[in-house]
DRENTORKOL-3810 file (N, C-alpha, C; in nm, 4 decimals):
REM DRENTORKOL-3810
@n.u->-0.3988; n.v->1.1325; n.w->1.4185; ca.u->-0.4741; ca.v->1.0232; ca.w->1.3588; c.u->-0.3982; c.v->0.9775; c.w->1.2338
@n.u->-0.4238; n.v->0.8111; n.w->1.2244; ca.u->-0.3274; ca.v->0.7825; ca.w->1.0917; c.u->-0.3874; c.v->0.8016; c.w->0.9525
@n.u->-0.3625; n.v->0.8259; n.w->0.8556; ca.u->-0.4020; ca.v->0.8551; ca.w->0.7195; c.u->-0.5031; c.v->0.6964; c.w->0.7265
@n.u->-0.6112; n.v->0.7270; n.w->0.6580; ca.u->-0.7092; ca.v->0.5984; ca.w->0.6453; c.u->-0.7511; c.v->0.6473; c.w->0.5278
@n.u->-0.7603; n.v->0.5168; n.w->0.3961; ca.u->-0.7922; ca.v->0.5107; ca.w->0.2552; c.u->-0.8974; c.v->0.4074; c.w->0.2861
@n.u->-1.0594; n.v->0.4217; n.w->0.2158; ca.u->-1.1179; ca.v->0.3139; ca.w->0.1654; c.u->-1.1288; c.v->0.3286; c.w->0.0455
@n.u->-1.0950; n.v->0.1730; n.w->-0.0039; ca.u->-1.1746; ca.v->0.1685; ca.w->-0.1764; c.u->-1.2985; c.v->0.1821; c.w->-0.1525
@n.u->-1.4250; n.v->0.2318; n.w->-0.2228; ca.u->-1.5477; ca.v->0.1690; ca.w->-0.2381; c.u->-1.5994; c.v->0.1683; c.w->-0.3438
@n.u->-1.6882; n.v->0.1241; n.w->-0.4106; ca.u->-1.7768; ca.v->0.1218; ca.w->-0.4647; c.u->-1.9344; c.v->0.2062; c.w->-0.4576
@n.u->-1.9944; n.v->0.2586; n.w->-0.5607; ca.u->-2.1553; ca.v->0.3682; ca.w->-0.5242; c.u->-2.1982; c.v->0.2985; c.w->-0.4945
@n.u->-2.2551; n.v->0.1635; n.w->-0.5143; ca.u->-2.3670; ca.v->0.1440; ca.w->-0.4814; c.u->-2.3203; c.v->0.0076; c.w->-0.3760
@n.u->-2.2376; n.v->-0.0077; n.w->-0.3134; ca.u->-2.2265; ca.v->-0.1224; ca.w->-0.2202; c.u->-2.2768; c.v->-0.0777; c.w->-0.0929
@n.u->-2.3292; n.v->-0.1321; n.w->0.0010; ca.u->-2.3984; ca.v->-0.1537; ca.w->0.1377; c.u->-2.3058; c.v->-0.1515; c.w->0.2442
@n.u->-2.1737; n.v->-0.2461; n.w->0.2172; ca.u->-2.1069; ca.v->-0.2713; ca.w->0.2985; c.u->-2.0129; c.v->-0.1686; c.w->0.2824
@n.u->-1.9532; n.v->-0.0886; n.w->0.2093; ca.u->-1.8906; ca.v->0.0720; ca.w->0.1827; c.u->-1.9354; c.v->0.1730; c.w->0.2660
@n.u->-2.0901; n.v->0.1289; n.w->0.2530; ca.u->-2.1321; ca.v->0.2845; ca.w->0.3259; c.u->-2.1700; c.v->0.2250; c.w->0.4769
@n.u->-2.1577; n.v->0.1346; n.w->0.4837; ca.u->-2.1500; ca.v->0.0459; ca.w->0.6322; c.u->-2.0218; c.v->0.1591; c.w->0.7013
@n.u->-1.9223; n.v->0.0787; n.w->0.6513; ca.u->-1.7648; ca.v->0.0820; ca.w->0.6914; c.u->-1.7664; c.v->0.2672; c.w->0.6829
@n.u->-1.7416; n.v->0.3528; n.w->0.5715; ca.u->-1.8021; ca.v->0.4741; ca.w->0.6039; c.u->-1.8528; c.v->0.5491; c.w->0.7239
@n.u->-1.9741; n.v->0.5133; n.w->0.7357; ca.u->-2.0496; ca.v->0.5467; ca.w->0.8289; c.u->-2.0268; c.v->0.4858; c.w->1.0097
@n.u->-1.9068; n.v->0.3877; n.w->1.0016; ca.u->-1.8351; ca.v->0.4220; ca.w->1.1399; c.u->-1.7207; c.v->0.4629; c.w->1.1266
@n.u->-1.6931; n.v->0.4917; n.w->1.0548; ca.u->-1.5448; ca.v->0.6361; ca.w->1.0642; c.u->-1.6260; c.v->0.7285; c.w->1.0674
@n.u->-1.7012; n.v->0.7829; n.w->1.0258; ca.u->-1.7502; ca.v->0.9156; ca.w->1.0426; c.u->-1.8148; c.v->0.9434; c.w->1.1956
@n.u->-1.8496; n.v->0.8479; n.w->1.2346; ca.u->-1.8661; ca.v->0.8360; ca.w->1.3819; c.u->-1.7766; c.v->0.8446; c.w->1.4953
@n.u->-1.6664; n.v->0.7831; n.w->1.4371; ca.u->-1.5583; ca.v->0.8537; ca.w->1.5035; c.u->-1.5149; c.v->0.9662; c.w->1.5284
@n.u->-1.5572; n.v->1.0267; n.w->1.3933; ca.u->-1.4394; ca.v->1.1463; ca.w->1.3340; c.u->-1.3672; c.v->1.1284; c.w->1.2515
@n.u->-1.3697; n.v->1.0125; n.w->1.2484; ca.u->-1.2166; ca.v->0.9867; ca.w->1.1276; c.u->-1.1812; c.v->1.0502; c.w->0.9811
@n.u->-1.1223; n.v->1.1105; n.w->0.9481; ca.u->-1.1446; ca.v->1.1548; ca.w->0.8077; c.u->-1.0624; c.v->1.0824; c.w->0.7643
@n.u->-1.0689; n.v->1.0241; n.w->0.6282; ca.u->-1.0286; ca.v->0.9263; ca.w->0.5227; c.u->-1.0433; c.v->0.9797; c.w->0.3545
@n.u->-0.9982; n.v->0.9035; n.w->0.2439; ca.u->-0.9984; ca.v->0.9494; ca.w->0.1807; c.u->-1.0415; c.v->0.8484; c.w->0.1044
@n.u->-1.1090; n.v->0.8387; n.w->0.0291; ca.u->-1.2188; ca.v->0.7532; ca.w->-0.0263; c.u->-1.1608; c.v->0.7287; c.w->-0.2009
@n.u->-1.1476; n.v->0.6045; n.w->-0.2396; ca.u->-1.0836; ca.v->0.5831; ca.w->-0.3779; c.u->-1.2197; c.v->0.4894; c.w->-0.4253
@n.u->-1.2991; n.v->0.5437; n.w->-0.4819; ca.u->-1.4468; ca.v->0.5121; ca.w->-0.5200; c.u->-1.3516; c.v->0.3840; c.w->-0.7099
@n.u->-1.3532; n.v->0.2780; n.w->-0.7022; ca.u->-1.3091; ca.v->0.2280; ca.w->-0.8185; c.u->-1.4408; c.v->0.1522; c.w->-0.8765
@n.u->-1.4708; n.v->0.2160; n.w->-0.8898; ca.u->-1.6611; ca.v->0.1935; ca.w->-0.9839; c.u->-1.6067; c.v->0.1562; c.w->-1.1347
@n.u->-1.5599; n.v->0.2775; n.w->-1.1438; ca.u->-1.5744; ca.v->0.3084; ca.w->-1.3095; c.u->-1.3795; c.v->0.3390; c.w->-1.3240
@n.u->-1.3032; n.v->0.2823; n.w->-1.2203; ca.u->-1.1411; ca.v->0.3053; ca.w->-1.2643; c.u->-1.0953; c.v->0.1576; c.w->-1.2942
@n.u->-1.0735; n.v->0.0450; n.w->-1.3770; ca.u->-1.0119; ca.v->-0.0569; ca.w->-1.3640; c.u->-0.8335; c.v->-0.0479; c.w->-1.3342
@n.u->-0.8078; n.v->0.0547; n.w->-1.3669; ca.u->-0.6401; ca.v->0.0510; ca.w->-1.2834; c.u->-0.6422; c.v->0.0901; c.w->-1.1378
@n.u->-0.7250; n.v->0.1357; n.w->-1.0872; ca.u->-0.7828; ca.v->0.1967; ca.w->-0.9294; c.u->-0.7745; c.v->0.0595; c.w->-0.8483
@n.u->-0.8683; n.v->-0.0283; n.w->-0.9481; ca.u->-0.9114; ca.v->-0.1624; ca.w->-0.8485; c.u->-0.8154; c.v->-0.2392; c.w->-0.8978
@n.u->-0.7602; n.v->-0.2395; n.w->-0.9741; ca.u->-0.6096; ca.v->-0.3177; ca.w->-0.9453; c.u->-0.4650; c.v->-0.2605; c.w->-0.8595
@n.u->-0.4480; n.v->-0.1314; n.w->-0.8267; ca.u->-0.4115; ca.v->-0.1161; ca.w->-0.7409; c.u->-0.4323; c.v->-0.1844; c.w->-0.5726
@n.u->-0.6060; n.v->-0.1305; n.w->-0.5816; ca.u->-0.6622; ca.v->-0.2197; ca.w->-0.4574; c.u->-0.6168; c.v->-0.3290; c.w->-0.4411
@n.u->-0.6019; n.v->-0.4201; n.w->-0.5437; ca.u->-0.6070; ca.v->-0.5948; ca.w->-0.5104; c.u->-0.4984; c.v->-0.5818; c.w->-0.4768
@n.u->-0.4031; n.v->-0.5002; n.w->-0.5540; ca.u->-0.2253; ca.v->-0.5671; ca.w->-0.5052; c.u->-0.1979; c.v->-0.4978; c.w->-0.3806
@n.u->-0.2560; n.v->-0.3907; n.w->-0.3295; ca.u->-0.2296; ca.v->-0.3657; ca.w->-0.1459; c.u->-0.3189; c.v->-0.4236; c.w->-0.0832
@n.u->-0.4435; n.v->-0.5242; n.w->-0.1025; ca.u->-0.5634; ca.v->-0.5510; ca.w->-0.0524; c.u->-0.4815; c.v->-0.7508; c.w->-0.0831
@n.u->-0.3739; n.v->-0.7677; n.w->-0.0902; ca.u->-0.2781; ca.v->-0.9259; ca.w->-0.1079; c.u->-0.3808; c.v->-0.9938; c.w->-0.1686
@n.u->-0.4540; n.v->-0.9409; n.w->-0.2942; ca.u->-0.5379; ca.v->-1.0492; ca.w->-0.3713; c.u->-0.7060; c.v->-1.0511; c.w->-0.3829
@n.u->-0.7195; n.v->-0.9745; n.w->-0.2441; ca.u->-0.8419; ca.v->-0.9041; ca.w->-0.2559; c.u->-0.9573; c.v->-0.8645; c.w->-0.2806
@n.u->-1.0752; n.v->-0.9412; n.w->-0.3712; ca.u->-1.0831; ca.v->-0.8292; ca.w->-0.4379; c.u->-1.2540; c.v->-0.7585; c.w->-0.4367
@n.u->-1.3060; n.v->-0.7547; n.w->-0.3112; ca.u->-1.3898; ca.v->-0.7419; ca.w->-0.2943; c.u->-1.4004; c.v->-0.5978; c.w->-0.2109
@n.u->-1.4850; n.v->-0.4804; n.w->-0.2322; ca.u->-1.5074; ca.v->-0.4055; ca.w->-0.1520; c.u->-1.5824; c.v->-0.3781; c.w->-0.0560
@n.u->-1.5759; n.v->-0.2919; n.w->0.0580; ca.u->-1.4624; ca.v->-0.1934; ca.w->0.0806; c.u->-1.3152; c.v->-0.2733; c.w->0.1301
@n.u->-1.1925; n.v->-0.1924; n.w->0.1008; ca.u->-1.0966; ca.v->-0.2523; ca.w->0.1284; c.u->-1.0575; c.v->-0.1152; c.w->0.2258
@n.u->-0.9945; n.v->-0.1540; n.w->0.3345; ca.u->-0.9639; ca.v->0.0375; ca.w->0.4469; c.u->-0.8304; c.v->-0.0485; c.w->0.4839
@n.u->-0.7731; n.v->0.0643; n.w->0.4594; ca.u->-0.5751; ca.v->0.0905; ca.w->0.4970; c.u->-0.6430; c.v->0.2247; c.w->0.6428
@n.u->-0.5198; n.v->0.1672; n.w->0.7385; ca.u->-0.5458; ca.v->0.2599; ca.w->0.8411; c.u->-0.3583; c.v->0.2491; c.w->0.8458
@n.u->-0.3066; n.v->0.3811; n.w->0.8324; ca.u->-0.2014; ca.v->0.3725; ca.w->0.8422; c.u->-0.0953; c.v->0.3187; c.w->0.7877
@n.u->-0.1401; n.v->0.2521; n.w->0.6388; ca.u->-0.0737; ca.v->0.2390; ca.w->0.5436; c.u->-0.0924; c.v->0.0602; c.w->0.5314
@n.u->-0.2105; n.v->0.0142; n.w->0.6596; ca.u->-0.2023; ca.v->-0.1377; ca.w->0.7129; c.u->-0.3253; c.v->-0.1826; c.w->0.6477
@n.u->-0.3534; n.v->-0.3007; n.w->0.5843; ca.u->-0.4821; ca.v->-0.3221; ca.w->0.5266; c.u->-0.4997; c.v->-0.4002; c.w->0.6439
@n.u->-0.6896; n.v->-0.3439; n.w->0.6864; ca.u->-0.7288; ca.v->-0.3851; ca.w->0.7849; c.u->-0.8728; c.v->-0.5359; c.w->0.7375
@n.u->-0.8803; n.v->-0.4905; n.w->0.6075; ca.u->-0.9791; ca.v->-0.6148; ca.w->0.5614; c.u->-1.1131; c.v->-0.4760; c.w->0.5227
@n.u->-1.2334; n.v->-0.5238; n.w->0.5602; ca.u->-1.3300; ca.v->-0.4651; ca.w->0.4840; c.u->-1.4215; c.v->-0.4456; c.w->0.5861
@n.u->-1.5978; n.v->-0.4306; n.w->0.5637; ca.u->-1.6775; ca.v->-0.3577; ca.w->0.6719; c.u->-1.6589; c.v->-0.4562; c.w->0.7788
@n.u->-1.6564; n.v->-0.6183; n.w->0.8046; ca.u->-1.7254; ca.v->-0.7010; ca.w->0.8798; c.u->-1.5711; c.v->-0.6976; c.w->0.9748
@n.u->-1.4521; n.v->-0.6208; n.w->0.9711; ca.u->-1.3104; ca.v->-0.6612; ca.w->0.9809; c.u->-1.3418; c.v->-0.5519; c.w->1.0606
@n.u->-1.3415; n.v->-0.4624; n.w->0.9996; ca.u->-1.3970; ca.v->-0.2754; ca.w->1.0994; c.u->-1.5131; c.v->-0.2647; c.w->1.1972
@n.u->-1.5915; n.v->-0.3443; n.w->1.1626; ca.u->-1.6945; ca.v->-0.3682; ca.w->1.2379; c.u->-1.6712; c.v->-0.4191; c.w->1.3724
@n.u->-1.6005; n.v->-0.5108; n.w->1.3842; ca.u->-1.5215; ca.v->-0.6257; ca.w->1.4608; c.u->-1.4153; c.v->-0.5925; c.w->1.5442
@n.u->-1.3478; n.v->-0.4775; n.w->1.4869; ca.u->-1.2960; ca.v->-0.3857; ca.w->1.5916; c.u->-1.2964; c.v->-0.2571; c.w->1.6254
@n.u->-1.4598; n.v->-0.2388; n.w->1.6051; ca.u->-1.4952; ca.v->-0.1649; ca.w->1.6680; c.u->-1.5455; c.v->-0.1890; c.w->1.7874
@n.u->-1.6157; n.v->-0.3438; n.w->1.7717; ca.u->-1.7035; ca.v->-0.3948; ca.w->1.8713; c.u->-1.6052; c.v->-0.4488; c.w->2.0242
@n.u->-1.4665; n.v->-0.4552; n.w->1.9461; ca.u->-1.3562; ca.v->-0.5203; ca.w->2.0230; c.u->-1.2752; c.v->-0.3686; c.w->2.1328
@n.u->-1.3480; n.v->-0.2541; n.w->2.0635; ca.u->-1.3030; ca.v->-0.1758; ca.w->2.0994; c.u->-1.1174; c.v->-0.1058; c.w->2.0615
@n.u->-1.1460; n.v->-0.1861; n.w->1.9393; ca.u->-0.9196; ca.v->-0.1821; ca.w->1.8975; c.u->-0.9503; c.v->-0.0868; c.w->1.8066
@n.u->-1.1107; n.v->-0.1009; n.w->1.7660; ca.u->-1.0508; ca.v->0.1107; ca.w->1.6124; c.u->-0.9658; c.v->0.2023; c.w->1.7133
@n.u->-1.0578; n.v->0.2563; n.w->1.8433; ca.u->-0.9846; ca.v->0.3286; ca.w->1.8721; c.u->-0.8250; c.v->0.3589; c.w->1.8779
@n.u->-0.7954; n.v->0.2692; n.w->1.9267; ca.u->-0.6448; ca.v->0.2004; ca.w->1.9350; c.u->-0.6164; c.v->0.2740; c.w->1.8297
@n.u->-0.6246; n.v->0.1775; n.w->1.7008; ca.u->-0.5865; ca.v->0.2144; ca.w->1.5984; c.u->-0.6118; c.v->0.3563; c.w->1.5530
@n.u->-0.7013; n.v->0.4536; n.w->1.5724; ca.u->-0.7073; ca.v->0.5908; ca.w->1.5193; c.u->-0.6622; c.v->0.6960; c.w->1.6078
@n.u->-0.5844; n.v->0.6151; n.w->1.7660; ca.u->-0.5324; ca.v->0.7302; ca.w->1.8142; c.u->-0.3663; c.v->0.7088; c.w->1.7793
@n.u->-0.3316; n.v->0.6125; n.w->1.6825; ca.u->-0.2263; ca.v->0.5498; ca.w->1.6851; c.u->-0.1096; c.v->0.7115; c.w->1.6490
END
């Protein structure tokens, strides 16, 4: 499975959206919570090309966009794809 990073935020909806279908997978990821880091979420924006809204998920080093982007291929059936990559 490829290394998968989300930014999120505590209290966003759409974080624990996106979350909660990787964990359905299986997927383990590693979660960069930039609540309370302002150099965290500027990292985000400059791999997220401007960005700047969370969640932002790298699957494999690839920014894939955010929950409604993950959502979308899940429904398309391409996460898999992507997490047996």
């Amino acid at each position: 499975m490829p290394e998968i990073e989300i930014y999120t935020k505590g209290y966003c909806p759409y974080c624990r959206t996106a979350k909660s279908i990787l964990q359905r997978k299986g997927a383990i990821f590693t979660e960069h919570d930039v609540s309370e880091n302002p150099e965290l979420f500027e990292t985000m924006v400059a791999r997220a090309q401007g960005r700047r809204t969370v969640p932002q998920i790298f699957i494999g080093g690839v920014g894939i966009g955010g929950a409604d982007e993950l959502s979308l291929l899940q429904g398309r059936g391409q996460l898999d794809l992507l997490l047996d990559e």
